[in-house]
C-alpha positions as CSV (number, residue, x, y, z in Angstrom):
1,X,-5.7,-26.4,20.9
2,X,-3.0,-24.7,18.6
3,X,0.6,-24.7,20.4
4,X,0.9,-20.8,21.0
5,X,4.5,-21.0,19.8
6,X,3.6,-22.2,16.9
7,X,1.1,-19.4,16.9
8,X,4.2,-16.4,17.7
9,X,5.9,-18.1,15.1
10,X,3.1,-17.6,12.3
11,X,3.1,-14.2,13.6
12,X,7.3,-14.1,12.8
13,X,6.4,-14.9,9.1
14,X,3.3,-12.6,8.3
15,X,3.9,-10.7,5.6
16,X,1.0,-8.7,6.7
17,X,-0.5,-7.0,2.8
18,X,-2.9,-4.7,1.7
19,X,-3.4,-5.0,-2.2
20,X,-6.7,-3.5,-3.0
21,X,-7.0,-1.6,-6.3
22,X,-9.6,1.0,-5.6
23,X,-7.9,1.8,-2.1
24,X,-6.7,5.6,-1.3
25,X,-4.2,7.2,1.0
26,X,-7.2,7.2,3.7
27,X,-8.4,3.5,3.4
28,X,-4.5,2.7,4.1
29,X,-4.7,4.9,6.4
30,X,-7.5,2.9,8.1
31,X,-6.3,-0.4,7.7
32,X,-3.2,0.6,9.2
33,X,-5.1,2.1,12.5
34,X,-6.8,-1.1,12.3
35,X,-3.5,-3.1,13.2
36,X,-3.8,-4.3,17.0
37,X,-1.1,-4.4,19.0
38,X,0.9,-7.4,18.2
39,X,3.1,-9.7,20.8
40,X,5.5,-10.1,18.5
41,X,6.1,-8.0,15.4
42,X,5.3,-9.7,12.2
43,X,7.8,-9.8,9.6
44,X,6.6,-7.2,6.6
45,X,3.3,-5.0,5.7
46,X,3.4,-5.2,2.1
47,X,1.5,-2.4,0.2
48,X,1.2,-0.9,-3.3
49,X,4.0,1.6,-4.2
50,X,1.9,4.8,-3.9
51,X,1.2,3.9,0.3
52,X,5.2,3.3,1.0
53,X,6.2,6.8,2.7
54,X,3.0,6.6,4.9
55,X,3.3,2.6,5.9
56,X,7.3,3.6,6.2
57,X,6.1,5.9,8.5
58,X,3.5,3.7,11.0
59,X,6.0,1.0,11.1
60,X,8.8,3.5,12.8
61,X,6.3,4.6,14.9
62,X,4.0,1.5,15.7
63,X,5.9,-1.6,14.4
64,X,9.8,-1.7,14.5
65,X,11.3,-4.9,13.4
66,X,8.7,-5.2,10.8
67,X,10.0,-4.9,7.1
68,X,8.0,-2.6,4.7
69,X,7.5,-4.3,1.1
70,X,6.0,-4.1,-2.0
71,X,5.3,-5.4,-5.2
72,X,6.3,-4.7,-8.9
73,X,5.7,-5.9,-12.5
74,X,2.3,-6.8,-10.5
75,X,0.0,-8.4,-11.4
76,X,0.2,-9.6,-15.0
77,X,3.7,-9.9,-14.9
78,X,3.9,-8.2,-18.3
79,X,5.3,-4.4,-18.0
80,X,8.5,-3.3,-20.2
81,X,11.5,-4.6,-18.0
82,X,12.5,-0.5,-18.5
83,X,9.5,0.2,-16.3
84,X,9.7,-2.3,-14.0
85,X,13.0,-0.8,-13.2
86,X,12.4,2.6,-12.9
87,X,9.1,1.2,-10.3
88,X,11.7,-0.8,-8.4
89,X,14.3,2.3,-8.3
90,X,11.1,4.9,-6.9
91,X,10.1,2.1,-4.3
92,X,13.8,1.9,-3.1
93,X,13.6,5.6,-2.4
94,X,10.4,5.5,-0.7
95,X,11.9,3.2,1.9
96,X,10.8,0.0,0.6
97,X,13.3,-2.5,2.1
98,X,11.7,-5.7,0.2
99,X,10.3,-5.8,-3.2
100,X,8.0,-8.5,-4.5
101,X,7.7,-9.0,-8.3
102,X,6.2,-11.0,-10.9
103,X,8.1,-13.0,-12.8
104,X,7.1,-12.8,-16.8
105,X,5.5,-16.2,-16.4
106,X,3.7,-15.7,-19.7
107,X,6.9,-15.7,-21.5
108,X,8.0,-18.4,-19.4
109,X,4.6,-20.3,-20.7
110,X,5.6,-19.6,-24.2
111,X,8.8,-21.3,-23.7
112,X,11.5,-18.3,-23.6
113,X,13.2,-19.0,-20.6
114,X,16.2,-17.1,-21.9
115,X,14.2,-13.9,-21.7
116,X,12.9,-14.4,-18.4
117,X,16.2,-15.1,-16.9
118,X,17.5,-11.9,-18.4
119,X,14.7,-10.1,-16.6
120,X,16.0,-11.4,-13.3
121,X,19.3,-10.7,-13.7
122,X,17.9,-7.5,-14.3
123,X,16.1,-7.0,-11.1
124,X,18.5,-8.7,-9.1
125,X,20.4,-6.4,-10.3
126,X,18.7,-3.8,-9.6
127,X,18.0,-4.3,-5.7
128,X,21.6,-4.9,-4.4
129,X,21.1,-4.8,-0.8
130,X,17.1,-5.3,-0.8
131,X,15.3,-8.6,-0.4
132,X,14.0,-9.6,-3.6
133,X,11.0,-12.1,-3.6
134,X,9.4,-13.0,-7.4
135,X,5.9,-13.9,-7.4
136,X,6.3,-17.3,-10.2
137,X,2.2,-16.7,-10.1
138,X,2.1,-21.0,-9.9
139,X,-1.5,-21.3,-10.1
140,X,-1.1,-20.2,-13.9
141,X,1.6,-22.0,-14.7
142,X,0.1,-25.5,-16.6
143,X,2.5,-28.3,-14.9
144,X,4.6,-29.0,-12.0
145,X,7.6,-28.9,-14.8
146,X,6.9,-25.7,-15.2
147,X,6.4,-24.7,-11.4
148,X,10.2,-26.1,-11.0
149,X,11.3,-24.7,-14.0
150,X,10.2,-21.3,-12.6
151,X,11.3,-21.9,-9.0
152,X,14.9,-22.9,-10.9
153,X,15.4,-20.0,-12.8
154,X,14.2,-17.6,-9.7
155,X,17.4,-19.4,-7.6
156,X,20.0,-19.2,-10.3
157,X,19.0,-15.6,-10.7
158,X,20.7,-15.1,-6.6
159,X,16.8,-13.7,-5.8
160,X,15.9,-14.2,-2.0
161,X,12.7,-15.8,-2.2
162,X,10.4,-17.8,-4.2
163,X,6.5,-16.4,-4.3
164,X,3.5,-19.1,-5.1
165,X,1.4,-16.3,-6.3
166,X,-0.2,-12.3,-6.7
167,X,-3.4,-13.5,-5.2
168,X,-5.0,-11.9,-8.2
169,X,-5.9,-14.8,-9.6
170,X,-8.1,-17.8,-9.4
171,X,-5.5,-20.3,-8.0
172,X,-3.4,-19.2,-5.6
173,X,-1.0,-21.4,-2.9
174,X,-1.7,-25.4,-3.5
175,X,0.3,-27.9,-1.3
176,X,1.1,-29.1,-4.6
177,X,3.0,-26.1,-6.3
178,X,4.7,-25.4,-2.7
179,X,5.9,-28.9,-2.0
180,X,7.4,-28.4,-5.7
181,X,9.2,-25.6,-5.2
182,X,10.3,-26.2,-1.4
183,X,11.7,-29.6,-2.8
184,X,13.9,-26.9,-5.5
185,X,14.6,-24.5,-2.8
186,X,16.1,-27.8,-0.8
187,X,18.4,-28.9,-3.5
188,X,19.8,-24.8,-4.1
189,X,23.6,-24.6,-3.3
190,X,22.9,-21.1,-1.2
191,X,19.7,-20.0,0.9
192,X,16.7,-19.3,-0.8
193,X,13.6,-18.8,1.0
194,X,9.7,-19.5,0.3
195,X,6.5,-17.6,0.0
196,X,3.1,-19.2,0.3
197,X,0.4,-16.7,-0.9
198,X,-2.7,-16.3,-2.5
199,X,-5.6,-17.8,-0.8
200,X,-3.6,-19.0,2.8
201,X,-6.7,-17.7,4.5
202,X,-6.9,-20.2,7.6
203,X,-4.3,-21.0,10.6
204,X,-4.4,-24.4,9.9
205,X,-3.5,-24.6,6.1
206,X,-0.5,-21.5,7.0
207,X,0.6,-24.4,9.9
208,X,0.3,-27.2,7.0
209,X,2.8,-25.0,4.7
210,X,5.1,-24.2,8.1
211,X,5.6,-28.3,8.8
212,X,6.0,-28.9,4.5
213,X,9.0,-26.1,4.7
214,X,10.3,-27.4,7.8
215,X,10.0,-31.1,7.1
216,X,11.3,-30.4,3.3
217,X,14.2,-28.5,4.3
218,X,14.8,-29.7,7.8
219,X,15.5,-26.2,9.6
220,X,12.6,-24.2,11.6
221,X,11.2,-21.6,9.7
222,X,12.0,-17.9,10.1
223,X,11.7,-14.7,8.7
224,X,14.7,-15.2,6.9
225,X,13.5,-18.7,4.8
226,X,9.7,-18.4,5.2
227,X,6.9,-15.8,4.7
228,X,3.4,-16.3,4.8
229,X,1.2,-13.4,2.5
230,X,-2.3,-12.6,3.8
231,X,-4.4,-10.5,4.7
232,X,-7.0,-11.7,6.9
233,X,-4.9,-14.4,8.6
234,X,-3.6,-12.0,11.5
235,X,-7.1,-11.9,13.3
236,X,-7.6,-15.7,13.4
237,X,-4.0,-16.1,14.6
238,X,-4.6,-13.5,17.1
239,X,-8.2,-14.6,18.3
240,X,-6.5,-18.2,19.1
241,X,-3.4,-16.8,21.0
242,X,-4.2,-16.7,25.0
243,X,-5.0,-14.2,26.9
């Protein structure tokens, strides 16, 4: 039987997203109804910019504590840095209080690493007091060099968290890519946190990435250093919780 701490504590780090193309104002308005009432709050609902005002809006009401996020530059990673600005800027006034966004890892691919870490600097810039989280999209990337290349450039560029993946793509979170970047994340001079998502679809592989960040960096995880992204993990956690 799962330790229902550990259980709360998957809870703690759920970033809780709903990142379906085709969806409209009432399918998010139905998922949201959908949310049972939680013991403990989970840490984000992340959603596409166009849902922010009404998620904003259900978390006040049904969900305080929870952070509302969403995601930019998503999910190619390949908008005008101009754009992805001016996305970040509307979410930010929409009440977005994290943002998620994808690095240009095709540039990184093609071996400019200059240019992507201007394009960090750029967003870090551009979300002062707003947790920043870039999605590296790892699954894409060809080696682990270039996994901790990534995961290195995401630190130096003061971000808050590094993201495995969109989810939009055929390989999301391996134990692989995260033990590479937790092992980065370890050796940073300043807090960074971690993001497993894209494909964490069962309790006990979410619990396999909680021990990695907590053996790898040797402090529990929290909201603060660890999120998990999913969307279907909250009714498994739930169904094993007891009564």
């Amino acid at each position: 039987m799962t330790n229902p701490l550990k259980l709360l504590q998957l809870l703690k780090l759920l970033d809780l997203t709903r990142l379906t193309e085709t969806d409209s104002g009432s399918d998010v308005a139905k998922w949201l109804d959908a949310i049972p009432q939680l013991p403990t709050p989970v840490a984000a609902l992340c959603v596409y910019p166009a849902f922010l005002t009404q998620t904003k809006a259900y978390i006040t009401q049904h969900l305080p504590g929870a952070d509302l996020a969403t995601v930019v530059n998503f999910p190619g990673g390949t908008q005008p840095l101009a754009e992805v600005l001016n996305d970040i800027s509307h979410a930010i006034a929409a009440g977005a209080t994290e943002i998620d966004c994808v690095l240009p890892y095709q540039q990184l691919m093609a071996g400019d690493e200059q240019g992507v870490a201007q394009f960090l600097a750029a967003v870090r810039q551009a979300t002062p007091n707003i947790c920043l989280k870039i999605i590296i999209e790892s699954g894409e990337l060809l080696t682990a060099q270039q996994v901790a290349k990534a995961s290195e450039l995401v630190i130096v560029s003061g971000a808050d968290f590094v993201k495995t993946s969109t989810g939009k793509v055929p390989v999301g979170c391996t134990l692989e890519a995260a033990r590479i970047i937790l092992t980065s994340i370890a050796a940073a001079n300043r807090p960074v946190g971690f993001k497993a998502s894209g494909g964490v679809k069962s309790v006990e592989q979410a619990l396999q990435l909680v021990n990695m960040y907590e053996e790898i960096n040797g402090k529990t995880a929290i909201k603060h250093g660890m999120r998990i992204g999913a969307s279907s993990l909250l009714t498994d956690v739930l169904a094993l919780l007891p009564r």
